[in-house]
N, C-alpha and C positions, 0 to 999 in steps of 0.2 A: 504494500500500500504506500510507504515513504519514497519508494523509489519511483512508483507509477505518478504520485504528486509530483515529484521533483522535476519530471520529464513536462508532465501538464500544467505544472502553476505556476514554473519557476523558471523560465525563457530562459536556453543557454546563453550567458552573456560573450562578446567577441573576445577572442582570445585565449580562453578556456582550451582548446586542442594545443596551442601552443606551450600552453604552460604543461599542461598533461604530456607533450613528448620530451617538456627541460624533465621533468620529475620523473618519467619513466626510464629517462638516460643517466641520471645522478642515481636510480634507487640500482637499477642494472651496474654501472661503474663500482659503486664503494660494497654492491654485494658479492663482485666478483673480489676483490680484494680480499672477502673476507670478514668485511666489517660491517656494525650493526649500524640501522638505519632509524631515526626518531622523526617522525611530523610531529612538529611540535604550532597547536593553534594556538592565537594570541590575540586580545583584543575584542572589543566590540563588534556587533554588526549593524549597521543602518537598515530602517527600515522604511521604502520610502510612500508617500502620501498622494504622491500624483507622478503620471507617466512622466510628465516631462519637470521632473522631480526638483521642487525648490524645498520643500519640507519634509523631516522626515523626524522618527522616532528612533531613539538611540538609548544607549545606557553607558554607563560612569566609566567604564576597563577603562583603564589606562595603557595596559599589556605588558602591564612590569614584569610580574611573574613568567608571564614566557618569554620575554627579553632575558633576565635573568637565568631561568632554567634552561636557554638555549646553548649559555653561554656554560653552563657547566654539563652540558653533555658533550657538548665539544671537547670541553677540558677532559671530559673519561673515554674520551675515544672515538665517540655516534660521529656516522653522517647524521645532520642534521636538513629539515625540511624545516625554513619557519614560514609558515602561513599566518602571517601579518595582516591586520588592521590599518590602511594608511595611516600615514601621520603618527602613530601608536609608538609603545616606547621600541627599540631597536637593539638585540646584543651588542655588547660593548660599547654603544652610545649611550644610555637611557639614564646615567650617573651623571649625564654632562649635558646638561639641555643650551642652546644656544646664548643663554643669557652669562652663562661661564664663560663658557671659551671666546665670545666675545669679548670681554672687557679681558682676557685674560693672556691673547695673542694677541701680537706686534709683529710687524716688518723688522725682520734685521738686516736687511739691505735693501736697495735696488732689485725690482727685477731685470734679472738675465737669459735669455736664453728660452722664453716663456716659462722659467720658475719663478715660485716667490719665495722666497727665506723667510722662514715664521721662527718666532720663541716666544717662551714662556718660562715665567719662574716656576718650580718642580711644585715650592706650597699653594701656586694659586689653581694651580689642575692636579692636585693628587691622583694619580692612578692612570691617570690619560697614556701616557706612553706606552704603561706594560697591557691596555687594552687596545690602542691602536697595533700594537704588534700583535696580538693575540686575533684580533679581526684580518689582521693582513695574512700571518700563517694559515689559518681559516680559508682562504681567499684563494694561497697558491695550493694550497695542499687539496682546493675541490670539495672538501668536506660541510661547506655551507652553501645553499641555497634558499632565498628569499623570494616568495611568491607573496603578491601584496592582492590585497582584497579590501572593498570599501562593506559594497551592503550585503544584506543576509543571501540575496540571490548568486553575488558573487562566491560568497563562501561555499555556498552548499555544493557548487557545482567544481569547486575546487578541492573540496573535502572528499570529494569520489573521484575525481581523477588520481589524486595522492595515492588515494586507499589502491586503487586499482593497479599504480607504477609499485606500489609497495610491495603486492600480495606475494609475487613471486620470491619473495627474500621468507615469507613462512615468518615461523619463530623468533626469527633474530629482526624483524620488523616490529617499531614499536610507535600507540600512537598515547599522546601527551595531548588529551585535550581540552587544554586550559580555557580557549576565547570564550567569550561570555554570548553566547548565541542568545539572539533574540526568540523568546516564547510565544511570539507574534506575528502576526501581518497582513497585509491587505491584496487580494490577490489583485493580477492585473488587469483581471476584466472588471472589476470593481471599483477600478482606480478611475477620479476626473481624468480629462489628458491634460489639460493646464494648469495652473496654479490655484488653490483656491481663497475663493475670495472673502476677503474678512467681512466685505458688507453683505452678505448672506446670515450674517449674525453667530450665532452659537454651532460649533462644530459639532455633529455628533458621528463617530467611528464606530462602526463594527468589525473586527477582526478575528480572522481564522489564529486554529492553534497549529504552529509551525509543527510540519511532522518529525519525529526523534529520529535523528539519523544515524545515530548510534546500532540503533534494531538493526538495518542493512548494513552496516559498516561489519560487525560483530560477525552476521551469519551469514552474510555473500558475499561483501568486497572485500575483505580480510582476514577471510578464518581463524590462519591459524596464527596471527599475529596476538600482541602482547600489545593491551589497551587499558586506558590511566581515563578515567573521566573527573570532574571536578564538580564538587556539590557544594553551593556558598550558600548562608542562610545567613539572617539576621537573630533567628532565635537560637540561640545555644542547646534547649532543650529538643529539638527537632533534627538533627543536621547529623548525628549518627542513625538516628532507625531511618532516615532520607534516605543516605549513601547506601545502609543494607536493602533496602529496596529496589534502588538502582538495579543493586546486583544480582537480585531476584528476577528483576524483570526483564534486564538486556544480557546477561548471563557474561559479562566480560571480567575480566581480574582485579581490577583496581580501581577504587574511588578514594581520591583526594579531600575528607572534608574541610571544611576551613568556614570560619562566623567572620562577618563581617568587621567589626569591631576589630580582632585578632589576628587577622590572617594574615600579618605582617610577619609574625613571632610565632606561630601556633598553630599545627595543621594533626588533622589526624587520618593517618594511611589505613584504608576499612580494605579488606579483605573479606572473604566468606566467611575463615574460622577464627577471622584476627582483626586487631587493632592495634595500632604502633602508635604514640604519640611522640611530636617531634615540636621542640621548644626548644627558641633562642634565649641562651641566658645574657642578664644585662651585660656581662663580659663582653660575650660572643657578640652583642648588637654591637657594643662599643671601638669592637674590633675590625668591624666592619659588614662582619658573615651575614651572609642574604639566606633568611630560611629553605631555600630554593635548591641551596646545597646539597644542605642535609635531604630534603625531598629527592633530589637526582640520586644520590648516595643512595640512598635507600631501594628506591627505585631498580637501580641497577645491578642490585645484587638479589633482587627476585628476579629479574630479567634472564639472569643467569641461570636463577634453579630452572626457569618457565623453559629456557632454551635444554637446557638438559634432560627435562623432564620430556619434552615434546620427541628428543631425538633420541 
């Protein structure tokens, strides 16, 4: 049913094939290597209001946590797929928003030759160098690719090409699905085609429920891969029997839960027979450590039984 909506409500948008043969040529390359391959989604999805879209329906992601979590599966070895949010935060960028490194770089000379010589004091960009080199090894070595996605249409249809360039890596494919998908939307035959107009007075919306595309991901597009969902709740007392429900009903390995409030510091890794809880101490925040770590860390050493058990 998710998948027969997804063909009928959800107009493949242009570009789509393109990006489905960069992701079926990166999941092929680092699988012949040998090495494990992670989509990792990140970010929000736009929802939009009208065909020829000036309004839309969105939510708060920022896309830190999959910035960050990108950034430490690379450090343990993944190819990495990030399926990005425009705009959204970016591995190895998302510590350094423009308002830094602007005030922070200078001209050290002339330019020559069409360069420009930049510096910077080390304390006014802490960390920049050893993540611009860390993004540039990343870069030669092939191990990252970036697929950018604005609204929930563009996503869905990029969440199945991945799943699909993935499937043949089996076990050692893994999907981290952090973005904050919208639970919404308006299909397009329901859509004005123009903008609408505020002196028509009071808006009133009816929207369908976006189908779970987890269910098809799980049992056609990706069997026998190795799959992370994320369940954010604002009530504390909900957010574990959530996550064991998930895994009831879409039958995949891992849910991430995390409260709103906390999920900077505090996440808990729900399995079927288990629960792991993973908490930064005021040390560790003050040291820098992104809870994301420990989540990959974790992560990847079930990834290992999941592959060993599979083969």
């Amino acid at each position: 049913m998710a998948e027969a909506t997804l063909t009928s409500e959800f107009p493949q948008p242009a570009g789509v094939a393109r990006w489905a043969e960069a992701m079926a040529r990166f999941a092929a390359r680092l699988g012949a290597q040998g090495r494990r391959v992670v989509l990792v989604t990140s970010g929000g999805t736009k929802v939009p209001l009208e065909v020829r879209a000036v309004r839309f329906l969105d939510n708060f992601s920022s896309g830190r946590r999959g910035a960050a979590s990108a950034e430490a599966f690379l450090a343990a070895g993944y190819g990495v797929i990030f399926l990005y949010r425009a705009r959204s935060a970016f591995p190895f960028a998302h510590r350094f928003p423009p308002q830094t490194w602007l005030s922070a770089l200078r001209p050290s000379g002339p330019a020559r030759a069409g360069t420009l010589p930049l510096e910077a004091e080390e304390k006014a960009l802490p960390g920049f160098a050893a993540a611009l080199l860390s993004y540039q090894e990343a870069a030669v070595a092939g191990t990252f690719l970036a697929v950018e996605f604005t609204t929930l249409t563009d996503y869905l249809h990029l969440l199945q090409a991945a799943a699909l360039a993935l499937n043949p890596l089996g076990p050692s494919a893994m999907f981290y699905l952090a973005a904050a998908v919208s639970d919404f939307y308006v299909p397009v035959s329901e859509m004005p085609e123009h903008k609408i107009q505020s002196s028509a007075g009071p808006l009133q919306i009816t929207m369908k429920m976006v189908p779970k595309m987890l269910s098809p991901l799980v049992k056609d597009w990706a069997p026998r891969a190795f799959i992370i969902s994320f369940k954010l709740e604002t009530d504390p007392s909900i957010v574990i029997d959530r996550a064991h429900t998930a895994l009831e009903v879409y039958r995949h390995q891992v849910v991430v839960a995390n409260v709103l409030d906390t999920r900077r510091s505090f996440v808990v890794i729900v399995r079927k027979d288990s629960e792991t809880k993973l908490l930064l101490s005021e040390e560790e925040v003050e040291r820098g450590i992104e809870i994301e770590q420990k989540i990959v860390e974790n992560l990847q050493s079930q990834h290992t039984a999941f592959i060993c058990d599979k083969n």
